[in-house]
C-alpha positions in Angstrom: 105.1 59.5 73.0 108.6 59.3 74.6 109.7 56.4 76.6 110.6 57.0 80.3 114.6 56.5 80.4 114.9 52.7 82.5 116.6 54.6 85.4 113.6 55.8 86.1 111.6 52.7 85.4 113.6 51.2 87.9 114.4 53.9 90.7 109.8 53.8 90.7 110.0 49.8 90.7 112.0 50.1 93.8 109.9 52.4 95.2 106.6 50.9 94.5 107.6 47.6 95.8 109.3 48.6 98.5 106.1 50.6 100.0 104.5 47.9 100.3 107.0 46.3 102.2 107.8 49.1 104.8 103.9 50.0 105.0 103.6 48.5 108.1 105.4 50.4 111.4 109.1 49.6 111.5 112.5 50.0 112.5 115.6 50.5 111.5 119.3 50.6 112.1 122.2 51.8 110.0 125.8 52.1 110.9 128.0 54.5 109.2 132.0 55.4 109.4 132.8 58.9 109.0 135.8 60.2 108.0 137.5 64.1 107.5 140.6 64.9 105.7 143.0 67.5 107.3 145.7 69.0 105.5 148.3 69.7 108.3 150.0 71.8 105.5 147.3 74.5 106.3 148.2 74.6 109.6 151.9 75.1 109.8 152.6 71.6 108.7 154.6 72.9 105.7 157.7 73.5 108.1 157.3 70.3 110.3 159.5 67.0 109.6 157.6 64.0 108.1 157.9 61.7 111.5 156.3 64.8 113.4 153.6 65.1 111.5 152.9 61.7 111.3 152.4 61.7 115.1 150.2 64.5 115.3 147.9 63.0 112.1 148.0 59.2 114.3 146.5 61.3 117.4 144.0 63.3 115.3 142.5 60.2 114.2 140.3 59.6 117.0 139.2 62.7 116.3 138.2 62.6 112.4 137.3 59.2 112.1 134.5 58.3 113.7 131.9 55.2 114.0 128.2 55.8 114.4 124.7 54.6 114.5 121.3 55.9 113.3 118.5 54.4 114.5 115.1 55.5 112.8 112.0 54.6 112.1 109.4 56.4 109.7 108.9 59.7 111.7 112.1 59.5 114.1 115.7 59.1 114.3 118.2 59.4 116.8 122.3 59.3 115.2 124.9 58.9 118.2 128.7 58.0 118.0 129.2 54.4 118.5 131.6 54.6 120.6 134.7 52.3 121.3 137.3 51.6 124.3 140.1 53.0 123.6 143.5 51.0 123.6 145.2 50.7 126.6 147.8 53.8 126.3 146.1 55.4 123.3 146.1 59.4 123.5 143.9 61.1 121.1 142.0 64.2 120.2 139.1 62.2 121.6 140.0 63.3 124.9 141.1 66.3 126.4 140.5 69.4 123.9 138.5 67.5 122.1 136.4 66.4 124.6 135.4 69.6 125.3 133.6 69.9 122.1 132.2 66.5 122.7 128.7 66.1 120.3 126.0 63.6 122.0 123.1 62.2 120.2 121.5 64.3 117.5 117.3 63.9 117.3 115.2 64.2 114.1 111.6 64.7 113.4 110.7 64.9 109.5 107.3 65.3 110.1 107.4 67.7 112.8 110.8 69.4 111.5 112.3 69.2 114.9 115.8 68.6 115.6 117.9 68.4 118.7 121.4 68.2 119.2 122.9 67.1 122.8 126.2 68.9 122.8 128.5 69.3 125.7 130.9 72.1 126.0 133.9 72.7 128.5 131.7 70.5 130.8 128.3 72.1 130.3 125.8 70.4 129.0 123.4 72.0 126.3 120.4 71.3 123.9 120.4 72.8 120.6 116.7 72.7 119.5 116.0 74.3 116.3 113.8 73.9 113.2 115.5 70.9 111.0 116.4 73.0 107.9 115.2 71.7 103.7 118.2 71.0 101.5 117.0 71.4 98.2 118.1 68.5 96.2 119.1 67.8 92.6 117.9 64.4 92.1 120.1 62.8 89.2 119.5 59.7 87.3 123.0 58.2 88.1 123.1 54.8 90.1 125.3 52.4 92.2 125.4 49.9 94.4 126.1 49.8 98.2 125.8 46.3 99.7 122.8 44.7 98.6 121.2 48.4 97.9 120.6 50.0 94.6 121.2 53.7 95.5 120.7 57.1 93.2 123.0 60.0 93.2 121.6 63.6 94.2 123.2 66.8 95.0 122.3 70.0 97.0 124.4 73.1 97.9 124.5 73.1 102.1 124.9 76.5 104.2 127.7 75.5 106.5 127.4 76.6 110.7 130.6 79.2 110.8 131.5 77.3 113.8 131.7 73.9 112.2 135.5 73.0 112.4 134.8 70.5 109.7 135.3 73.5 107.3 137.9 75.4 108.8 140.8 76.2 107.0 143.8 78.5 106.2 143.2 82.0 104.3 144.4 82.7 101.1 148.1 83.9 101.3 147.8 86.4 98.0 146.3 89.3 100.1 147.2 92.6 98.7 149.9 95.1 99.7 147.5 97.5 101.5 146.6 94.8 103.4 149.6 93.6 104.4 151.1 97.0 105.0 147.8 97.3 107.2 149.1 94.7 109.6 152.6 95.3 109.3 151.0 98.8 111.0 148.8 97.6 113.4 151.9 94.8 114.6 153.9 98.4 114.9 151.8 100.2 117.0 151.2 97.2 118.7 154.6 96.8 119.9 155.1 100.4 120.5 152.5 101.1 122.4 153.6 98.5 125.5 150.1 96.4 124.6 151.2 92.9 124.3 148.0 91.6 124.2 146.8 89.6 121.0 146.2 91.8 118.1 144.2 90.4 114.9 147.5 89.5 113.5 148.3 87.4 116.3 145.1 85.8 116.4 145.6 82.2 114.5 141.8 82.4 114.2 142.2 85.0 112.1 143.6 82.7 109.7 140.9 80.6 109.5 137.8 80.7 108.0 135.1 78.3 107.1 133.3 78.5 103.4 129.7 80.1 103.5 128.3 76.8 101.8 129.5 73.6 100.6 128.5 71.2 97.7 127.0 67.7 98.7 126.8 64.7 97.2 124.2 62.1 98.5 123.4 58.5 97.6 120.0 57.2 98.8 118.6 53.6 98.4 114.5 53.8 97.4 114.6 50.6 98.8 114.6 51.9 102.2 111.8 54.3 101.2 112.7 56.9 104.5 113.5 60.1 104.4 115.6 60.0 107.0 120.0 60.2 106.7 122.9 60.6 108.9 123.9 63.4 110.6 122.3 66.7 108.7 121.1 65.2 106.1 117.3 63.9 105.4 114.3 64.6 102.5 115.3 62.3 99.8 112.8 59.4 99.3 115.4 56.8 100.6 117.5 56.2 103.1 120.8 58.0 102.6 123.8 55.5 102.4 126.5 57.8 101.6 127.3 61.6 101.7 130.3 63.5 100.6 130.6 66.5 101.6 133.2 69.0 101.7 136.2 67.5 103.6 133.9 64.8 105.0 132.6 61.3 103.6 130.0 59.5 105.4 129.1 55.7 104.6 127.0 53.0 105.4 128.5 49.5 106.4 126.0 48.2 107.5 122.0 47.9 107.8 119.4 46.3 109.9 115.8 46.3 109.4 113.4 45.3 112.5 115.7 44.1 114.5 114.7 42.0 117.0 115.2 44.3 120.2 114.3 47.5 119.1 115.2 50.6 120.9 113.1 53.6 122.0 113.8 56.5 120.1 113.4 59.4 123.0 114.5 63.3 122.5 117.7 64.3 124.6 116.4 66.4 127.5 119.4 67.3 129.6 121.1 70.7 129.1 120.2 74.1 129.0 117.9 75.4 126.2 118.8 77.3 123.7 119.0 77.6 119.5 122.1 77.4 117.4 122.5 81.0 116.9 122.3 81.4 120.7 124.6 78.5 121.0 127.4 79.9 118.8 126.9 83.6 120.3 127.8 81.6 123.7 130.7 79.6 122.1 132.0 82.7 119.7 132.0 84.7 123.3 133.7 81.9 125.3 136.6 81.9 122.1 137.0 85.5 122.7 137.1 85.4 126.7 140.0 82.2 126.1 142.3 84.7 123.7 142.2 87.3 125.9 142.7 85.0 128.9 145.9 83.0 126.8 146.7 84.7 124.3 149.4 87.0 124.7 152.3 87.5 122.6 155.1 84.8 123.2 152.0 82.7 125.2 152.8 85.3 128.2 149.2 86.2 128.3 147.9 89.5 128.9 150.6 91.7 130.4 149.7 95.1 130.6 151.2 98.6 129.8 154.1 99.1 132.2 
């Protein structure tokens, strides 16, 4: 008879006693930093002197790092930015363009698989309500702690939204010849034909794109034994503390059990209706309406044929 490796004996100790700890109806809160790396490099940044792109990176900063707060309890959670005033003078991306994008509180219902996202875009608010989607995890044997928590590793392979800038990035530059004498063609005809309006090769989102899935790495505590998480991310039989994924890293600072005023958990309700395919057909159709609107060669919008 083989014995059980004592990873294992421990991550069900955990478990078992903690059960009987959380059996009762509870709450929760968790606070989390979240933080995405941008390579300005990407992005033009190659060309731009070091002080320059230092101030663009100090303004983006507002807009990749971010503070936030789950609340859950068995059944529920609700994850919102925790947000903070700004210094007096500050300008970031948390304003202005990237206001426009601005993400409100995101609902979750493990047992019902419900999940709504309050999102607000160009000024109009919306609710994304969708079925909350499985991530199939690898659970692992590997352990470490965060705080006072005992936490095991696990991994899953995420589909990623194609709108989620998160992901974005630059093309591959090694295209092929045909390709490139393709648009060297269509810049051509462009040119000669009077059109100045924006042609694919014109289009800087046609230099981006945004990877079909993503590898994530998840660390859950069994000692908080709900399957709840920040953001996207639930099913594991723990809490999850920390997630790395992609470009992004998520991490707990900080837990409170029961606290002593605890707080409703209740569904956004404000904004129109619809799913997240219906949202991104709205947003992808908005992009479009902006590049023809703007986008003209030189930034002289869309002058005509003479």
């Amino acid at each position: 008879m083989k014995t059980l490796p004592l990873k294992i004996i421990l991550f069900f100790t955990i478990l078992f006693a903690s059960l009987n700890v959380f059996a009762q109806d509870f709450q929760g809160k968790a606070y989390y930093q979240s933080k995405t790396t941008m390579d300005l490099d990407e992005f033009g940044g190659r060309d731009m002197n070091p002080e320059r792109k230092k101030q663009i990176m100090e303004r983006m900063k507002s807009f990749l790092e971010k503070e936030y707060i789950l609340t859950f309890t068995q059944a529920e959670s609700i994850y919102k930015e925790d947000e903070k005033l700004e210094a007096p003078g500050g300008r970031g991306w948390s304003g202005g363009f990237g206001a426009s994008f601005a993400a409100g509180p995101k609902y979750k219902n493990v047992k019902t698989k419900e999940v709504i996202q309050d999102q607000e875009f160009f000024g109009k608010q919306f609710l994304i309500k969708d079925d909350l989607k499985n991530l199939e995890w690898k659970m692992g044997t590997e352990t470490k702690k965060i705080g006072q928590y005992t936490c095991f590793k696990a991994t899953a392979t995420k589909e990623v939204d194609k709108l989620d800038w998160r992901g974005m990035r630059r093309r591959g530059r090694d295209k092929d010849k045909e390709d490139d004498k393709k648009e060297d063609k269509t810049a051509k005809d462009s040119i000669q034909s009077g059109d100045v309006a924006l042609s694919e090769s014109d289009d800087p989102m046609s230099e981006i794109e945004v990877p079909k899935t993503i590898e994530v790495v998840a660390w859950y505590t069994p000692q908080i034994p709900v399957n709840q998480g920040p953001d996207d991310f639930w099913g594991l039989p723990g809490l999850i503390l920390e997630v790395n994924a992609d470009r992004t890293t998520i991490l707990c600072t900080k837990i409170i059990l029961n606290p002593a005023d605890k707080e409703t958990i209740e569904k956004p309700e404000k904004g129109e209706e619809v799913t997240q395919e219906e949202y991104n057909e709205i947003i992808t159709k908005k992009m479009e309406e902006m590049r023809e609107m703007y986008g003209g060669r030189g930034g002289r919008g869309g002058r005509g044929r003479n």
